[in-house]
Phi, psi and omega in degrees: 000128184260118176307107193270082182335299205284342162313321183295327187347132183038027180261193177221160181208128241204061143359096182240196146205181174308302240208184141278150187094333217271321170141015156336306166268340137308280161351301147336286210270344222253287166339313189261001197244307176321329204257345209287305209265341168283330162107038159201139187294124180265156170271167145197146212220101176243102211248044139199125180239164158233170190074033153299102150298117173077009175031036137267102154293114192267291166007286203281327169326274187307355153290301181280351160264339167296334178246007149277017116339291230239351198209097193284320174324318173300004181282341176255052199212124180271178204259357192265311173257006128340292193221079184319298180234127172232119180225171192273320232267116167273105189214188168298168169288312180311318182270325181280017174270320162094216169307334202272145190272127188244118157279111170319310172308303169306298124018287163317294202288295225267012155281301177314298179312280180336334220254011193258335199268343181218177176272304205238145182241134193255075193286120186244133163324197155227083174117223162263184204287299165294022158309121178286155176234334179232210191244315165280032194199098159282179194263311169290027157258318186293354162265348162297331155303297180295358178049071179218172181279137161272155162241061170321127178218141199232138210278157184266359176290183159304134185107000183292328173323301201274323147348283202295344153290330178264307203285320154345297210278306191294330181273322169295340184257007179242040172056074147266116163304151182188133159252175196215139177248107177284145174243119196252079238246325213211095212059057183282332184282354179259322162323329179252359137308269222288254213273330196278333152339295174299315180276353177261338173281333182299289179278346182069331170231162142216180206227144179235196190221228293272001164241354139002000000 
């Protein structure tokens, strides 16, 4: 699939994956460099991490300086309306927030406010799609919320088949638009044996992030 810049003109596209690990923040970087390389100004918006150090999100850091790199408009943007709730603990945001209450709403106001700053905003999650964020509020509810495009991105080991078919399923029963990107990151001499037989027969096409 050849990615069409100028369709994102004022959108959000919202960075999820199967898992953790998978390549969420590589995604990220592919992406804002990709839209970058397009003549339009990028964003980037994480608006929870955990397994915060150093009262540094090293993620949202390392994100939010490549795109006021790439987006000088992005200098006036704090690592604070970046990257909102930040906590040490790595777990889910339900658990690692402790006390603390994560608004959704707010959540909304620092998407909109980013959005003054670029033509396209780049969100990256926390985990998979079923990370709790409440104890009834999943990560795929806050992008069925933010009304935004998904990018799924999904891994090249064994098991990836059964990843990529449940979180696909998962996005389809809640109407999310979404295309999905393999990252091939991981048992790659086995990938075209092991798992792409099947996913090139299923889907017919796939999209990789190493041809970004």
């Amino acid at each position: 699939m050849k990615i069409n810049p100028k369709e994102y003109i004022g959108k959000t596209i919202f960075i999820t994956a199967t898992n953790t690990n998978v390549g969420k923040t590589y995604a990220c970087k592919k992406f804002l460099n990709y839209f970058s390389n397009s003549n339009l100004k990028v964003g980037y918006f994480k608006p929870i991490e955990t397994g915060v150090e150093n009262n540094t999100p090293l993620d949202g850091t390392r994100m939010l300086e490549l795109t006021k790199k790439l987006n000088p408009d992005f200098e006036k943007v704090s690592i604070n309306d970046c990257v909102p709730y930040q906590f040490t603990l790595p777990a889910s945001p339900y658990v690692a927030k402790g006390n603390t209450y994560i608004d959704i709403e707010f959540l909304k106001e620092k998407k909109e406010y980013l959005q003054n700053f670029c033509d396209v905003l780049i969100i990256e999650g926390a985990g998979g799609l079923m990370v709790p964020i409440k104890k009834e509020y999943f990560m795929i509810n806050l992008i069925k919320e933010f009304k935004t495009k998904c990018f799924l991105i999904t891994p090249s080991k064994l098991g990836s088949i059964n990843d990529t078919l449940l979180s696909i399923e998962a996005l389809k029963n809640k109407n999310i638009d979404f295309e999905f990107f393999i990252n091939l990151y991981e048992d790659i001499n086995s990938f075209e044996k092991v798992s792409k037989p099947f996913l090139i027969d299923y889907f017919e096409t796939l999209n990789f992030l190493q041809d970004l």
